[in-house]
MARPA-295546 format. One record per residue (C-alpha): z, y, x. Coordinates in steps of 0.02 Angstrom, whole numbers, plus 50000, padded with zeros to 5 digits. Each point is the difference from the previous one (the first is absolute). Example, Ala and Ser with C-alpha at 12.3 -4.5 7.8 and 13.67 -1.06 7.14 Angstrom:
503904977550615499675017250069
END
This chain:
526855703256998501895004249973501224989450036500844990549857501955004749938501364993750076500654983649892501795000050007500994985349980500585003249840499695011849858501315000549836498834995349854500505016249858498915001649841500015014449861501184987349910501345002350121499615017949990500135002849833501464990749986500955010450152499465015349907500564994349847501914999950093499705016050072499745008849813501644990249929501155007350097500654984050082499494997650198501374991950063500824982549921499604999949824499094992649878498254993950090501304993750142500804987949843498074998149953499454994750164501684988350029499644992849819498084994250052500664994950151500964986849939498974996249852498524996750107501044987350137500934991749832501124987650038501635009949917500235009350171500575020449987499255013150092500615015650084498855011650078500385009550159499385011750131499434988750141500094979650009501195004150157501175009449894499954984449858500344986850158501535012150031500584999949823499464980249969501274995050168501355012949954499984993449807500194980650080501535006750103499104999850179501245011050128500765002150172500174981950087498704992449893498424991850036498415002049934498444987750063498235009250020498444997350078499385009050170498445001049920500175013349908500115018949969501785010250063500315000549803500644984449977501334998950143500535018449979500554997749850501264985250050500875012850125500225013949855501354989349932500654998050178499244980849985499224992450143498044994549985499794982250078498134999450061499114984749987498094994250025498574996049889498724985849952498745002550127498604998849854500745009549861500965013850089501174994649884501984997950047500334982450046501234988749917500444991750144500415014750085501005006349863501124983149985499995002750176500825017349984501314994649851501855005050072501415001849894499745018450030498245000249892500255006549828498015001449974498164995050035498735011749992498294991749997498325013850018498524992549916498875005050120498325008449955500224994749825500224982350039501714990949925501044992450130500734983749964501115004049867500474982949930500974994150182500725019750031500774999049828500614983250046500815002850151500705018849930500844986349850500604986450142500865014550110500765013349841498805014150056498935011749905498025001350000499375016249999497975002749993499275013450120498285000449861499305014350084498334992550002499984988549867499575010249847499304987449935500224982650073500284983949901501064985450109499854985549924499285005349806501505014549997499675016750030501275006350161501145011749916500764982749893500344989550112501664991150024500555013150120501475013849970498945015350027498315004850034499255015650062498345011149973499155012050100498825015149921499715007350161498405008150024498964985650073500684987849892498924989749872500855010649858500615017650043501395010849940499735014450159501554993850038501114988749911500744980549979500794989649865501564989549998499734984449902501394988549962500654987549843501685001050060500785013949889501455005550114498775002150126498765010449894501745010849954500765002250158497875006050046500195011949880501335007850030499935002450179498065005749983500775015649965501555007850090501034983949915500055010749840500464989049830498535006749890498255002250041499385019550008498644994449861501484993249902501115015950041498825015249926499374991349840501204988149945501425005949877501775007950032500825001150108498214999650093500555009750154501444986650013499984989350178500744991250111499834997250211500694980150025499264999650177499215007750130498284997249958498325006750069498555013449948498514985449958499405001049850498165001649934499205016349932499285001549819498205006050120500164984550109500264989149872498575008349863498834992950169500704981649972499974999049834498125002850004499834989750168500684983749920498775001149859498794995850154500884989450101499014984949955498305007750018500745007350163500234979650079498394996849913499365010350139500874998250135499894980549972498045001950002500145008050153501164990350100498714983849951498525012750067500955002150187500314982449995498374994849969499085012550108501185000950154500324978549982498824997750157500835011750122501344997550120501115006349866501874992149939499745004949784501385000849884500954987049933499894996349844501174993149846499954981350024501004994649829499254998049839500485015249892500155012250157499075014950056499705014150130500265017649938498965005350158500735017450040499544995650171498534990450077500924995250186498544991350115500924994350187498794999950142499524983650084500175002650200497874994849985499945015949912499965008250179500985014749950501615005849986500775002849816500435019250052498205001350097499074994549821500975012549890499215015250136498604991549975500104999749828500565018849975498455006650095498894991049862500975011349880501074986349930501914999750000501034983450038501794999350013501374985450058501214991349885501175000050078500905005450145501474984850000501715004350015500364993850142498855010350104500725017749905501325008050123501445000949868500044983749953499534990950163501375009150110501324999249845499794982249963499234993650194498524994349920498734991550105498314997249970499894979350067501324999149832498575004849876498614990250093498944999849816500385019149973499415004150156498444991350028499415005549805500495020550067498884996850156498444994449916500135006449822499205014649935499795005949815498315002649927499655015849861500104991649817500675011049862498825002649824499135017450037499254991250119498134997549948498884985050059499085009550119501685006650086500654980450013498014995350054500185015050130502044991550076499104984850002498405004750086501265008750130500904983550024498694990850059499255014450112501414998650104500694982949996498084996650024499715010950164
END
């Protein structure tokens, strides 16, 4: 009997819809920023509502770039971020010469912690930048508060939280300045590659713009089809090469027609791993606690109790030779070289952070993902927290 396939942690979820509709850019004529990018930008915001604008971009790193530049971030300031979280989110801070003040999580949620953030308030900070871990909201309602008490600006790292509802509003309208989308491959909507920008402030949205490509005064779309002088423009700043392809963006347009049916699934199975794995010696997922709230579930994190009688690195070998691929979210900050010897980070400051990296592992959950693939992870599971 032959083995069974390899079941990688996570598989993009492309139909003939999103085919047809890249194919249909290929024929016009316009692959890079065009009309499906206005399309796609035009959903976007139609489908969060709440009056906000969106602007659609190459990667969410390169929108956190443009979101801080547009709120004036640069050299000398401050910008508060959790350890717990991918290189993205810091890196960006130190593009604009700012400096990335690392701070720990809610040992639950994964979440950045308030405390720690009012904590880290100088009169250096000129933002917070809250992750919502996993697809779960932080606490928005007391970071918003504090950003108001101290002048500072919220910015929303929503790389997982396409789409999350805290507290009956989707994230994306919340009382922040900025938030920020990811399409990246694994994500639960998929662009290849790809983010959005998503703001109400309109100086924000037009500084965004601008800058999104090479700080010229008129969109490319805008340049080649609009009237005379059409070839007419002007550079007003230094900007950056990030915006969005007409292909990329043909993949979103058709991807956010499914987004809903996408968290259908990936809701049913996050309540399948927690019922099925509730008995082991197992740490599951938080989940949303407020009325109104939910988990977008891009990522199923399980920590390992020390009963489990294994080490979190030890299970994900073990894991791999049954043919199934785990992976760790995330790596903190202050245990990556760069940012622990530039800022002397040390791991007894991020006690939370820490103790979630050592035990936490992330389980496969993505849609193409059939029930006997999840029946085969958990089967797995218990084999070897069983042995």
């Amino acid at each position: 009997m032959s083995e069974p396939k390899f079941l990688p942690f996570a598989l993009p979820d492309i139909g003939e819809e999103e085919i047809n509709e890249v194919v249909d850019a290929l024929r016009s004529g316009w692959v890079t920023t065009g009309p499906k990018t206005k399309q796609f930008e035009a959903d976007f915001a139609a489908f969060l509502g709440g009056d906000v604008e969106a602007i659609a971009v190459n990667s969410a790193t390169a929108g956190l770039h443009l979101a801080l530049e547009a709120i004036g971030v640069g050299p000398g300031d401050e910008v508060i971020v959790p350890s717990y979280t991918f290189t993205a989110t810091a890196e960006v801070v130190r593009y604009l010469g700012a400096d990335p003040v690392c701070v720990d999580v809610d040992a639950a949620t994964f979440n950045i912690s308030p405390a720690a953030i009012r904590a880290a308030i100088t009169p250096k900070t000129r933002a917070i930048m809250p992750v919502h871990f996993a697809g779960l909201a932080c606490e928005m309602d007391e970071i918003i508060a504090i950003a108001r008490e101290h002048g500072v600006k919220v910015v929303e790292d929503a790389a997982h939280s396409m789409p999350t509802y805290y507290k009956g509003k989707l994230v994306g309208t919340l009382d922040s300045d900025v938030t920020v989308f990811s399409f990246y491959a694994n994500k639960t909507m998929t662009t290849g590659e790809g983010g959005m920008v998503v703001s109400r402030d309109k100086d924000i949205i037009a500084r965004c713009k601008i800058m999104r490509l090479h700080g010229i005064s008129r969109d490319a779309f805008d340049r080649y089809v609009s009237k005379t002088p059409a070839w007419f423009y002007e550079v007003v700043a230094p900007g950056f090469k990030y915006n969005m392809s007409d292909i990329a963006a043909a993949i979103g347009i058709q991807q956010l027609k499914k987004i809903r049916h996408f968290h259908e699934q990936r809701e049913a199975m996050a309540e399948r791993f927690d019922r099925e794995l509730a008995d082991l010696p197992l740490i599951l997922p938080a989940r949303a606690k407020d009325a109104g709230s939910n988990h977008a579930w891009h990522l199923y994190p399980v920590r390992l109790k020390p009963e489990a009688g294994i080490s979190r690195d030890d299970f994900i070998v073990r894991m791999s030779e049954k043919g199934i691929g785990c992976s760790v979210h995330f790596i903190p900050l202050h245990r990556q070289p760069v940012w622990r010897d530039g800022y002397g980070l040390k791991r007894e400051d991020f006690p939370a952070s820490d103790a979630a990296f050592e035990a936490e592992v992330t389980l496969p959950l993505y849609t193409r993902m059939t029930e006997a693939d999840q029946t085969r992870v958990i089967a797995a599971v218990r084999e070897i927290l069983s042995a």
